[in-house]
Structures are given as structure tokens and as C-alpha cells.
C-alpha positions in Angstrom: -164.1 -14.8 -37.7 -167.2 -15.6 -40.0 -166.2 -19.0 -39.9 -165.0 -19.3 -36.3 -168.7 -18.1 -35.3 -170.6 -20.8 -37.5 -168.4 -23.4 -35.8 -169.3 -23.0 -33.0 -173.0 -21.5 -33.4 -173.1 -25.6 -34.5 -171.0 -26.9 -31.4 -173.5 -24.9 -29.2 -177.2 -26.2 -31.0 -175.6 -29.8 -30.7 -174.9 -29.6 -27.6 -178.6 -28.4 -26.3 -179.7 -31.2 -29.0 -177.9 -33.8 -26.9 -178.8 -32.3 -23.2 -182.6 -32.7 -24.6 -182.0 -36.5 -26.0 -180.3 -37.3 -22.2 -183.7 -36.0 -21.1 -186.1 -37.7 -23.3 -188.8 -35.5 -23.4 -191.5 -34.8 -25.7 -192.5 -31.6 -27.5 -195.5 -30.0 -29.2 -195.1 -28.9 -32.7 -197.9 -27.5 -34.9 -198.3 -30.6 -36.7 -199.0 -32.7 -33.7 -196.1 -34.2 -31.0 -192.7 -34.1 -32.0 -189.8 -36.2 -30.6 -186.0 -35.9 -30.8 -183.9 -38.4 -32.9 -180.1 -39.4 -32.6 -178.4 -41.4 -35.6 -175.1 -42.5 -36.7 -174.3 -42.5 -40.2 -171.4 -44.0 -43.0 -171.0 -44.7 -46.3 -168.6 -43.8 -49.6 -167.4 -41.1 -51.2 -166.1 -39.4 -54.0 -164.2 -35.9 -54.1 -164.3 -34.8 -57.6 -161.1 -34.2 -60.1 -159.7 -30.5 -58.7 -157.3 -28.2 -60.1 -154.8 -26.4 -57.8 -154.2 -22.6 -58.8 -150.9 -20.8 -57.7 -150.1 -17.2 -59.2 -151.2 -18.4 -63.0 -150.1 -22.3 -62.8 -152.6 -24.4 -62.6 -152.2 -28.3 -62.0 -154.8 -31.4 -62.1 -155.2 -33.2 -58.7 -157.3 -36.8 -58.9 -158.6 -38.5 -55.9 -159.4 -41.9 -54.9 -163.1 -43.0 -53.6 -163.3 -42.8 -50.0 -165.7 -43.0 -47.4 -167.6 -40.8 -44.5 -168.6 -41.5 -40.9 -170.5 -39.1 -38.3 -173.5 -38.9 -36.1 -176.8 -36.3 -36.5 -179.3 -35.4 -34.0 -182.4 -33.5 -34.2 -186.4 -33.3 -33.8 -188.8 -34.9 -36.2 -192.0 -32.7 -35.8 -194.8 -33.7 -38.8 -193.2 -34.1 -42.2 -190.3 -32.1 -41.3 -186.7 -33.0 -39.7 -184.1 -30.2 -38.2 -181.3 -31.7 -37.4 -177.1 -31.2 -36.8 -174.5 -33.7 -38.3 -171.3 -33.6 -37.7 -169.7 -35.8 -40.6 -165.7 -36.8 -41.4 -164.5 -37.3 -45.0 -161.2 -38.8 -46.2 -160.7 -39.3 -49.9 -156.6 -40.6 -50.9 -154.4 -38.8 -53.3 -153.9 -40.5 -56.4 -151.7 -38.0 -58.8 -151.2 -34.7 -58.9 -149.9 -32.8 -62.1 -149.5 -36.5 -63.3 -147.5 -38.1 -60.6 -148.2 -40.8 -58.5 -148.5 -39.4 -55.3 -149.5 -40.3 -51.2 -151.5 -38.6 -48.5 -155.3 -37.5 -48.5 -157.5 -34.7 -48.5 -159.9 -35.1 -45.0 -162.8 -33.1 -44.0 -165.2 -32.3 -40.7 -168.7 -30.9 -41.8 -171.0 -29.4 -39.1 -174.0 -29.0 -40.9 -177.5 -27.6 -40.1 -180.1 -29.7 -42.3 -184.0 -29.2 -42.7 -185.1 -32.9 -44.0 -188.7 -33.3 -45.3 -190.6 -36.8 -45.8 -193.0 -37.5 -48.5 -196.0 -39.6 -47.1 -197.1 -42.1 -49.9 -200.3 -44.0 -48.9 -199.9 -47.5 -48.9 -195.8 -47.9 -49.2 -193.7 -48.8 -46.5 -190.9 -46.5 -47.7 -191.0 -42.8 -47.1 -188.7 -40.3 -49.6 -187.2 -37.5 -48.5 -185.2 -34.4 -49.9 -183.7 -31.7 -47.9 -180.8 -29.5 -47.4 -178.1 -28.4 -45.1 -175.2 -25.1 -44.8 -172.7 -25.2 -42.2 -168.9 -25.2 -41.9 -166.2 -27.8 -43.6 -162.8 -28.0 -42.1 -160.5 -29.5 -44.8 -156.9 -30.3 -44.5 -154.6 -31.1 -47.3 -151.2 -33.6 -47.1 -149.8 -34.8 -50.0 -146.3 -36.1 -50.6 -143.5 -37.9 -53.3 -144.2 -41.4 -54.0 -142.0 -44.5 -54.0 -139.3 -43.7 -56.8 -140.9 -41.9 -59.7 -138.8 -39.0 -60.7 -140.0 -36.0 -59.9 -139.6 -32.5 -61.0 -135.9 -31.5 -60.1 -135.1 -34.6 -58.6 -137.3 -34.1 -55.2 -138.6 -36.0 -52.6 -140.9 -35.0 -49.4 -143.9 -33.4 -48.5 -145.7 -31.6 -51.6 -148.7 -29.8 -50.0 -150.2 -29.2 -46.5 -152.0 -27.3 -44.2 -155.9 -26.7 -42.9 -158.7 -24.4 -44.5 -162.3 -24.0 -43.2 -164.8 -22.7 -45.4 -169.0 -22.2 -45.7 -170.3 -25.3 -46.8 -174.0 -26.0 -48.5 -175.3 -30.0 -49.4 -178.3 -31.2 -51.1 -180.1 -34.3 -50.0 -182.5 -36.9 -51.4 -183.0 -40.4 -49.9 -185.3 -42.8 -48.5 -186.4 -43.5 -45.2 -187.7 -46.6 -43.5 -189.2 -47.0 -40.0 -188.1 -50.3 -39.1 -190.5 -49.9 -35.5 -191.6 -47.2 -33.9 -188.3 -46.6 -32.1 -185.8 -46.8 -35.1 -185.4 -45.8 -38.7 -182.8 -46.7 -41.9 -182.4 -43.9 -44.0 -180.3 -44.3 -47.2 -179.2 -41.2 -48.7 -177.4 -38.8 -51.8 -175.5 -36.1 -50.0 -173.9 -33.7 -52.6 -171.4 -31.9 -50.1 -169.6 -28.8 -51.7 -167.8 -25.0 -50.3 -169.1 -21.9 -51.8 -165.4 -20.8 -51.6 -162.1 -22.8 -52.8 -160.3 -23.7 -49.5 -156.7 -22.5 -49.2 -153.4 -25.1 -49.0 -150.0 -24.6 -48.6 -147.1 -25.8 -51.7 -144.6 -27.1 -48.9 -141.5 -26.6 -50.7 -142.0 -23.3 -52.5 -144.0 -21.7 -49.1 -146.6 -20.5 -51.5 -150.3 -20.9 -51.2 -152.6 -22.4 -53.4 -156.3 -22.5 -54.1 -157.9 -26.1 -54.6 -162.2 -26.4 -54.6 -164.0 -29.3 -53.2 -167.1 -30.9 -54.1 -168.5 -34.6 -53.4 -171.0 -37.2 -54.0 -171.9 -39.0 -50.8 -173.8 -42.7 -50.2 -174.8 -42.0 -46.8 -176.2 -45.0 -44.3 -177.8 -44.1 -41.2 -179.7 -45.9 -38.1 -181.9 -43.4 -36.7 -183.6 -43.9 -32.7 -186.2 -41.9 -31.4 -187.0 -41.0 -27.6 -189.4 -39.6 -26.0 -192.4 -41.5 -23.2 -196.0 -41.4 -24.4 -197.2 -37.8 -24.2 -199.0 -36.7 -21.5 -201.7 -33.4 -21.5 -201.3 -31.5 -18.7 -203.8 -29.1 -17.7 -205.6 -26.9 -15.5 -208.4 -28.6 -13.3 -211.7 -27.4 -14.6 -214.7 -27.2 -12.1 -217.1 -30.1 -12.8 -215.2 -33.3 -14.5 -216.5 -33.8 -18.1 -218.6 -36.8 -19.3 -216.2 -39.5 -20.3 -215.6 -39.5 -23.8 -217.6 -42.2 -25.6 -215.4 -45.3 -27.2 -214.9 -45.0 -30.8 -214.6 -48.0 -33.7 -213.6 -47.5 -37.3 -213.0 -50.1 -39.1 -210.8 -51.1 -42.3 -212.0 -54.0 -44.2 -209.8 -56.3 -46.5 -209.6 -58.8 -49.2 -209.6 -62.2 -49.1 -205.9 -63.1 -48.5 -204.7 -59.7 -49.2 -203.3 -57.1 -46.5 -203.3 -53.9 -49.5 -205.5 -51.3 -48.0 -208.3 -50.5 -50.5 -209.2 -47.2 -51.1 -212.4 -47.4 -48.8 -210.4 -48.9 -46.2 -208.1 -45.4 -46.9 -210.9 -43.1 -46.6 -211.7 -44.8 -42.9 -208.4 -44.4 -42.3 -207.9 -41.0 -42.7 -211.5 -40.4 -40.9 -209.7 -41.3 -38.0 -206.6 -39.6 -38.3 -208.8 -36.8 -38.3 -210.8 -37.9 -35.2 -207.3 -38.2 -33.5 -205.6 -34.6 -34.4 -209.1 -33.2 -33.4 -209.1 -34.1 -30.1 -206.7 -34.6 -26.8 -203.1 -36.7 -27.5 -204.6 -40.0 -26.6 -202.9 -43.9 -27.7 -205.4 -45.5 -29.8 -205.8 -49.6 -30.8 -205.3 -50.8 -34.0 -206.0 -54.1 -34.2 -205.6 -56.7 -37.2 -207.9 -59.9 -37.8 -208.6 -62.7 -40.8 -211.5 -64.7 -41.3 -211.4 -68.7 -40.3 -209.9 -69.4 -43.6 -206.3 -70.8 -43.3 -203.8 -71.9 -41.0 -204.1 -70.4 -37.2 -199.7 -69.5 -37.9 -200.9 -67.9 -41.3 -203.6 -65.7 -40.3 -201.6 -64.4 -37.1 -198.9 -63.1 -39.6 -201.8 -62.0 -42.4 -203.5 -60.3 -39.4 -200.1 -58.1 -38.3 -199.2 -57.0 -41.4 -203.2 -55.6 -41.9 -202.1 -54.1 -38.3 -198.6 -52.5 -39.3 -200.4 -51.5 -42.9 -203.1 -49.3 -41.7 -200.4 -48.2 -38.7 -198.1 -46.8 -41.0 -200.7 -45.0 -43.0 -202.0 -43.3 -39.9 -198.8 -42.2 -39.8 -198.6 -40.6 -43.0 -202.0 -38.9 -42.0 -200.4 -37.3 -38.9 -200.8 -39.7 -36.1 -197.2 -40.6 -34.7 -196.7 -44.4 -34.0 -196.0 -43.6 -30.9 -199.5 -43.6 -30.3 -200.7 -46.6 -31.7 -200.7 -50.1 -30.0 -200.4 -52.1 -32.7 -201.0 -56.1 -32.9 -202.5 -58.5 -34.6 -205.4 -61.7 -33.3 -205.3 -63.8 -36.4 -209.1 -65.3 -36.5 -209.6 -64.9 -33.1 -212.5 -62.8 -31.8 -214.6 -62.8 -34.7 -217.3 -60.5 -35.6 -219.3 -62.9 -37.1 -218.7 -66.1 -35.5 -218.2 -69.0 -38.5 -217.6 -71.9 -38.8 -213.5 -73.3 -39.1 -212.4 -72.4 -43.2 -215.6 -69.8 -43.6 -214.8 -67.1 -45.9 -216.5 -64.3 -43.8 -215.9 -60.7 -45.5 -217.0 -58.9 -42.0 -214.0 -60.9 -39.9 -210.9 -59.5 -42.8 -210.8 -56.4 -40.8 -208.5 -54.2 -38.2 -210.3 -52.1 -35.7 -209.1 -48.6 -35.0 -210.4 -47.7 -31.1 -210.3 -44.8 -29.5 -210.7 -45.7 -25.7 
């Protein structure tokens, strides 16, 4: 009954997980706006050497490498990730008390994970650890193989039958936000039950015990949705003053697109400025000097852009809020000549309208 209730405690949360995603709609966490996610996921994976227990025999069973596929959904609010995944296993038989043997061991996990993401200023690729408890459905099916001689001389099924059992997994990974609508994540799962699932030996009609515990390679593609927020509130009695334009600006290096730690401190001045006040989209805005090629600059100019975007980001401000772009050596601060190395023009404004 335990089990039958954590089932479906995980059937119900993914479904009102999916009837929010159909909706799109935003949230408010207490790290700022939040916004539902839906991934799917794949990769390899190996089930560890078992040993089957019967009364007091006990025989080795080895697996071959296999592979998981599955799908997670959930809301990103801050640093922190809640999600459900549902996730299928299959891992082949390869011998069992020695013999060659067919069939595979397969497994459903429904898992509950909390997920949370390292900011690191200045990288493009965020780190993550987390973990997850739910319920893994396994079933067992192994049987004789080709002509080796078994015990007694038989051939057939050797084991089957289905076992569902409390499962627990440990994550660590990486994450990277390929645009503001979609994420890569490449993970270690370590998958395991805290209790050894129960099989059947088919031709004595006796039960055995048999554990299970994996290491996972898990690939996911992760899209987010959710419109730009929008404040609603009461009307107040006079209109207030509008609110006056703000400028902060992050200088570069010559040729470079690194932010420097000034240009950090500006940065996180007005991620501050922006969790301060009303949910609003701000500008951030690459340039270069006249130095170089007009192609060169416009691609030195967006990467300054998508730099100091992603560190607002790891300061609290979603990208969902940021228009990002980059103008090359156009609109200069301080108009130069063609080829002038002007400090003032390697920049990227941050405006708050």
C-alpha cells in the first residue's frame, strides 16, 4: 500500500505539473519569478554485479551496460529546481551463477528531485547537485541460453516477475543555457532501492531477493515557458512620477569580452537595482570601439552582451528579462575616428527604462 500511494502521489504532482506547462504561466517565488520547465532526457547505464538470495543459496548475477530514457517537468524558482521524472531503465542479462544467459532486468522510476545550481561569475556553465526519492518498478526475466548445459539438463525461463520498491538517487551535473528558452544539462544519477526487490525462480516457484543499484549518464534538453511577467495591482489614487531612466555601465578591454572585476561590481549594482524594485525587462546592450572589422566587432560586441547577461543571471535577474543584443561600433560614446582605440566605446549599457 506504501508503495501504491507514492505511485501515484507522483502520477498526481505530474499531472498538475503538465496542466500548468499547457498554461504557461508565471509564478512568484521568494527569489524573484519563477517559470516551469519540461525536458526529455537519455543516456547509459550500468546496474551493478547482484547476488540473488533464496532460503541460504546465494548466486552471482552480472549485467550488461544499458541505457535510460524519460521526460522531467518542474519549476525553476532562483537557484533551486523541483521537479518529477519519470525515467525507464533496461540493463541485459549476461550470466547468472556462471551461465550464459538471456532476458533483462527493466525499471520505471518516478522520482521527486530538488536540483540546485551553483552560479559561478564569469563561466558560462552552471554546476548542479541535487537529489531525488520516489518509487522504482522493476521486473525481472531471465531465461536458458542457446545450448550450454545447464544444471539437470534444463531449458526455459529461469526467473520472472515484477517488484516496486522506495527508491532514493544522488545527482551532480552541469547545466548550460543554450538561450533563454532552452537548457543542456549533462548529469551523474546514482539510482538505488533502500530495499532488495522480490523475483520469482520460475521453475522451483520460489522467491528470491536480488538489490539494485546504478550509475547513470543522463542527457537532457530542458525548455522553459512562461510570457514576460506582468505586476498587477490595485489602482492607487494619484499616478506616481515616472520612474527616472537608469544607465550602468560595464567597461572592457581592448579585444577582450572577460568581465573585469569592476565591470562585476556594476554588474551586481544593478542586479540589485532590479530585485529592488517592480519586475520590469531591462536593456543590455554590447559595443566595441572603431578598432577592427565592422563583422568582428558585431560578434565581439554580443558576446560582451550575452557575458554580462548571464552574470545578471547568476545575480538573480532571470534572462527572461533582459533584451540582449549587440551594435558593434555603432553609436559611440565618444565619437572617433575609423581604427581609434577609444576605452569609453568597449562598453555594454545596462538600462532600466
Amino acid at each position: 500500500m506504501r508503495y501504491r500511494f507514492l505511485i501515484g502521489a507522483g502520477v498526481a504532482l505530474a499531472t498538475m505539473l503538465g496542466v500548468a506547462e499547457a498554461q504557461a504561466q508565471w509564478l512568484v517565488g521568494p527569489t524573484g519569478p519563477a517559470v516551469w520547465y519540461f525536458g526529455a532526457e537519455g543516456g547509459w547505464t550500468n546496474l551493478e554485479d547482484q547476488t540473488a538470495r533464496a532460503g541460504g543459496f546465494a548466486v552471482k548475477q552480472t549485467f550488461d551496460d544499458g541505457f535510460n530514457v524519460g521526460a522531467r517537468g518542474g519549476i525553476e524558482m532562483g537557484a533551486w529546481r523541483f521537479e518529477e521524472e519519470y525515467n525507464y531503465r533496461q540493463n541485459g542479462y549476461d550470466r547468472i551463477g556462471g551461465f550464459p544467459v538471456s532476458g533483462n532486468r527493466t525499471a520505471h522510476a518516478i522520482m521527486t528531485n530538488a536540483i540546485y545550481d551553483f552560479g559561478l561569475g564569469g563561466f558560462a556553465f552552471t554546476p548542479h547537485i541535487g537529489a531525488g526519492i520516489g518509487a522504482l518498478i522493476q521486473r525481472d526475466g531471465a531465461s536458458t541460453k542457446g545450448n550450454v548445459a545447464y544444471p539437470f539438463g534444463y531449458r526455459g525461463n529461469l526467473t520472472s516477475g515484477t517488484d516496486t520498491q522506495f527508491a532514493y538517487q544522488a545527482i551532480a551535473g552541469i547545466r548550460y543555457n543554450i538561450n533563454p528558452a532552452l537548457a543542456f544539462d549533462l548529469d551523474y544519477r546514482y539510482l538505488a532501492t533502500a530495499d532488495d526487490p522480490s523475483f520469482q525462480i520460475t521453475p522451483a516457484g520460489v522467491r528470491y531477493r536480488s538489490g539494485y543499484n546504478t550509475h547513470n549518464i543522463v542527457a537532457s534538453l530542458t525548455m522553459r515557458f512562461g510570457p514576460t511577467p506582468v505586476a498587477v495591482a490595485p489602482a492607487p489614487p494619484a499616478p506616481p512620477p515616472p520612474a527616472a531612466r537608469r544607465v550602468f555601465l560595464v567597461f572592457f578591454d581592448w579585444d577582450r569580452d572577460t568581465i573585469t572585476p569592476d565591470g562585476l561590481a556594476i554588474i551586481q549594482q544593478a542586479a540589485g537595482a532590479w530585485r529592488s524594485g517592480a519586475p520590469v525587462q531591462i536593456l543590455v546592450t554590447g559595443y566595441t570601439d572603431a578598432s577592427g572589422s565592422a563583422g568582428y566587432n558585431q560578434r565581439l560586441s554580443e558576446r560582451r552582451a550575452n557575458n554580462v547577461a548571464n552574470a545578471l543571471g547568476r545575480s538573480g535577474v532571470p534572462r527572461q528579462a533582459m533584451a540582449v543584443s549587440g551594435r558593434g561600433k555603432s553609436d559611440q560614446r565618444v565619437p572617433t575616428a575609423d581604427g581609434v582605440r577609444e576605452p569609453q566605446n568597449r562598453r555594454v549599457e545596462i538600462v532600466f527604462p
